[in-house]
N, C-alpha and C positions, 0 to 999 in steps of 0.2 A: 512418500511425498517429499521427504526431504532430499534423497537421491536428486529427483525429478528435479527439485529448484535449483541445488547446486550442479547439476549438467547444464540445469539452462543459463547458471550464473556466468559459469566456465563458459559458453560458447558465447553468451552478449560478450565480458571482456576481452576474448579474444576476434570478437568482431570489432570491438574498438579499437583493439591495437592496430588490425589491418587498415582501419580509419584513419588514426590516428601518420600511420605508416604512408598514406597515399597523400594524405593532406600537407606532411612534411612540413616544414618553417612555418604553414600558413595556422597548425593546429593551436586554438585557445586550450592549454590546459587548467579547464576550468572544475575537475575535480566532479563535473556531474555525470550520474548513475547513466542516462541517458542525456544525447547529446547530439548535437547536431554536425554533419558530415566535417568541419571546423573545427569539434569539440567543447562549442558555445552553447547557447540553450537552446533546447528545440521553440523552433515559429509553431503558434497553437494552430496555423492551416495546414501546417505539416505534418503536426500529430493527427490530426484528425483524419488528413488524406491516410494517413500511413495505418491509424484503426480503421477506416472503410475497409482495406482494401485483407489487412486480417481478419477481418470478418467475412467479407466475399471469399478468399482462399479455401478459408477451411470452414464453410457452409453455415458459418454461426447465425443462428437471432440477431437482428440487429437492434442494439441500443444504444445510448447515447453515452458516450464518452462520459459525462458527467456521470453514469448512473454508478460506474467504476466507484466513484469515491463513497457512495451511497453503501456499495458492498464493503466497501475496505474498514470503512469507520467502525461498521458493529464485528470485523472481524478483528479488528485491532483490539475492542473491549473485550471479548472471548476469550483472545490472546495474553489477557491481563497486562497488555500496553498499557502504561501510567498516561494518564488522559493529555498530561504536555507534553510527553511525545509522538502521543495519537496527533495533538493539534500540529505538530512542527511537521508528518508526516504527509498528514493532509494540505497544509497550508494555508491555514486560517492563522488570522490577525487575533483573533482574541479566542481564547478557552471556553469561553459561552459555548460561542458557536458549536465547537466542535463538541460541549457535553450535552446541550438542547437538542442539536438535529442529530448528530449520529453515535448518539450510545444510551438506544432504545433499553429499556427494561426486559427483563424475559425470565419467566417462570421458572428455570433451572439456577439462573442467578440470586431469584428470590429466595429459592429453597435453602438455598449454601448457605447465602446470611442469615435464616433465621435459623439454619443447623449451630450456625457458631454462635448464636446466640443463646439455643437454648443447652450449647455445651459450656459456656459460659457461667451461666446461670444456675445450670441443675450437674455439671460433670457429666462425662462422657461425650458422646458423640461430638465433633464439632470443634473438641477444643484444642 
């Protein structure tokens, strides 16, 4: 998996460089991951045109753009992302937000804490 992201990190950079290459004097070096043909921020009609049409290419279910950050959130918890980086990832304004809606509870998480708790408490396991 990790192979897999870093080919696909190496081919977005070097699709921005030929961006950035074609744009010439015009390009904003604004430092963003994703960026618009300028190197400004992407228009959200443009994201959105641009996920249709990945989703039509390669036969996907279609869901809603939004539903992305619904995945990212609890995967970011998994990841043991510290919740205010989760929040600065996602782009929420306040930490609430981001620890009410997307860093649901889940029974493998439960178990861990109360393993460390109960190696805490009695030695062994947990601690």
């Amino acid at each position: 998996m990790v192979l897999f992201v870093r080919d696909g990190a190496d081919r977005h950079a070097g699709l921005q460089a030929d961006a950035k290459r074609k744009a010439g004097e015009t390009w904003q070096d604004s430092g963003l991951v994703f960026a618009s043909r300028s190197g400004g921020p992407v228009e959200p009609t443009d994201l959105g045109r641009a996920f249709d049409l990945v989703i039509k290419e390669n036969s996907l279910r279609r869901i809603r753009l939004h539903d992305l950050q619904h995945t990212t959130g609890p995967m970011l918890k998994d990841l043991k992302v510290f919740p205010r980086d989760a929040k600065e990832i996602l782009g929420h304004a306040r930490i609430s937000v981001t620890m009410e809606i997307y860093t649901h509870g889940d029974q493998d998480a439960h178990r861990e804490a109360i393993g460390r708790i109960s190696g805490k408490l009695f030695g062994g396991r947990g601690e």
